[in-house]
N, C-alpha and C positions, 0 to 999 in steps of 0.2 A: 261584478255581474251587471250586466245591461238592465238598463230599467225599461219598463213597460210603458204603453203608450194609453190611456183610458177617456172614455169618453162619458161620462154621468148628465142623466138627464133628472131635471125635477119636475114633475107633472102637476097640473091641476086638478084637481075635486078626482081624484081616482079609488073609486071603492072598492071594496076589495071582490064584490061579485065580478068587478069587470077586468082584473088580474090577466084570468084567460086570452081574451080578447086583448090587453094591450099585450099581451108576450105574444099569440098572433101576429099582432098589427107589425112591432117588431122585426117577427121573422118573416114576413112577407117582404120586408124592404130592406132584407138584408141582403147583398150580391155574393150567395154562396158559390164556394168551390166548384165546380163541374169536373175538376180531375180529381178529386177527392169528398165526395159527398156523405161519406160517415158522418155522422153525429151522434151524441150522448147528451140523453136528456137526463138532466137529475132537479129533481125536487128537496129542496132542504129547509128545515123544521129551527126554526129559535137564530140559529146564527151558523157561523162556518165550521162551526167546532162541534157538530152535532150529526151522525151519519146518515145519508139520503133515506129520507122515505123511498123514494125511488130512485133507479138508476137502470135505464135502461138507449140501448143501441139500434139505433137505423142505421142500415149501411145501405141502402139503396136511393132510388129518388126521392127527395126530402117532402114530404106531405106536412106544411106549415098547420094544415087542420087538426091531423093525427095527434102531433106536437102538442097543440092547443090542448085537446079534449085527452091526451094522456096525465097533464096536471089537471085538470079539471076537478077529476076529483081529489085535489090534495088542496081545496079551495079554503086558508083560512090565512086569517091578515097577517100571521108568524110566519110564512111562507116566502118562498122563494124558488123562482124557476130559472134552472141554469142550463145552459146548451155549450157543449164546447162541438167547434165546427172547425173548418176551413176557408178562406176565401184568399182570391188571388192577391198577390201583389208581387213588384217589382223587386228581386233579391239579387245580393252581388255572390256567386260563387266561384270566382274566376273570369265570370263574364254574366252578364244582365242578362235577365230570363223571367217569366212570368211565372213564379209558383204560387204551391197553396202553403197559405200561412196559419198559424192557428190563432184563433181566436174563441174569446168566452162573453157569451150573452148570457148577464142578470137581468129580472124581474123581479122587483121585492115590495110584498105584501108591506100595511104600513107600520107593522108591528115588529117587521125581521129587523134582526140588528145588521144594517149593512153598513159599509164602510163611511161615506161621508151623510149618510140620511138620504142616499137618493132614489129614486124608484125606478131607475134604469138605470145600468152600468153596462161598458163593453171593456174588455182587454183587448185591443186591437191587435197586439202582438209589441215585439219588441220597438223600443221607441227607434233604434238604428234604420229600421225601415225605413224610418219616415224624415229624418235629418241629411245631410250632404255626406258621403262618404271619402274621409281625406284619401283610403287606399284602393279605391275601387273608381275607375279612371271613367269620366264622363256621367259621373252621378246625380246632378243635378236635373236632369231630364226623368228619370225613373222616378227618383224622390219626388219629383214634381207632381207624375202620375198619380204614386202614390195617397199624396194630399190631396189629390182630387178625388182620389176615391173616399177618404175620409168625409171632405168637405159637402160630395154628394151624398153618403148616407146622412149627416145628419142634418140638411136638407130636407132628404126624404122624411126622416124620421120627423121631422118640424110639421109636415106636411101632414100627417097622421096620428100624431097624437098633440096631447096639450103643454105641450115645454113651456113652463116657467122658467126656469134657468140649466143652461149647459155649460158644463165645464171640459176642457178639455187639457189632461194633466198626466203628471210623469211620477212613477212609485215615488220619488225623491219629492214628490210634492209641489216641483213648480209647473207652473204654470204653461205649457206648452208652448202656446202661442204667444206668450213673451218671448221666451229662449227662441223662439224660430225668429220671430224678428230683429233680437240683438243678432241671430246668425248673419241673417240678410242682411244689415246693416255693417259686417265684417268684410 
């Protein structure tokens, strides 16, 4: 099974009144889907293993406010606000073409047990998106797009809130941007 591609941020002095507003700030500078703009917001209590306080469906133009002030009231520091979405990127099916991919934005309060301690996580989707593809002919160009669109959110994201440190890693643990560069250097 393909591993996933994640991108965790650790933030500065973030309390938890202000939770809301950075999973706003988040979604505002995220480059959602336009051919697939569904979304599922869900709200989850203690850790992964615990059923959403909420869980609810937008499927029309995405209102990052709405979003916002629909966890609003689920404001405490065990918390966690999850959005699984869409956003473009370059996929091989036979031939290059620009789809929607899926993807899942975490926000976690600083109490919630998240995966490596961080206060933002993204599943950007499978990591093959984003690596050279041996069977899909002329792939270094898309893959390239690809990473640039990564490289532009968290950017953005730098831009907007207070990153203390970013990782950028693969279910298997390593370290992404090592393995791209042993690539490059093949």
């Amino acid at each position: 099974m393909p591993d996933h591609l994640h991108l965790s941020l650790w933030l500065r002095g973030v309390p938890t009144l202000l939770l809301p507003a950075t999973f706003k700030k988040v979604l505002d500078e995220f480059p959602f889907s336009k051919l697939r703009p569904e979304v599922t917001l869900r709200v989850l209590a203690l850790d992964f293993t615990e059923p959403p306080l909420l869980e609810k469906e937008f499927d029309s133009a995405l209102d990052t406010g709405e979003l916002a002030s629909s966890a609003q009231d689920f404001l405490h520091e065990d918390a966690a606000f999850e959005l699984e979405a869409h956003w473009e990127l370059w996929r091989w099916d036979g031939e290059w073409s620009l789809k929607p991919s899926p993807v899942i934005l975490d926000v976690y309060g600083p109490q919630f047990d998240s995966p490596t301690g961080e206060h933002v996580k993204l599943d950007l989707g499978l990591e093959d998106l984003f690596l050279p593809e041996e069977n899909a002919p002329a792939s270094l160009r898309p893959v390239q797009s690809n990473l640039r669109s990564v490289l532009r959110l968290i950017s953005d994201l730098e831009g907007v809130l207070t990153v203390e440190k970013k990782m950028l890693w693969s279910d298997s643990g390593e370290d992404f941007l090592e393995r791209l560069t042993m690539l490059q250097g093949t």
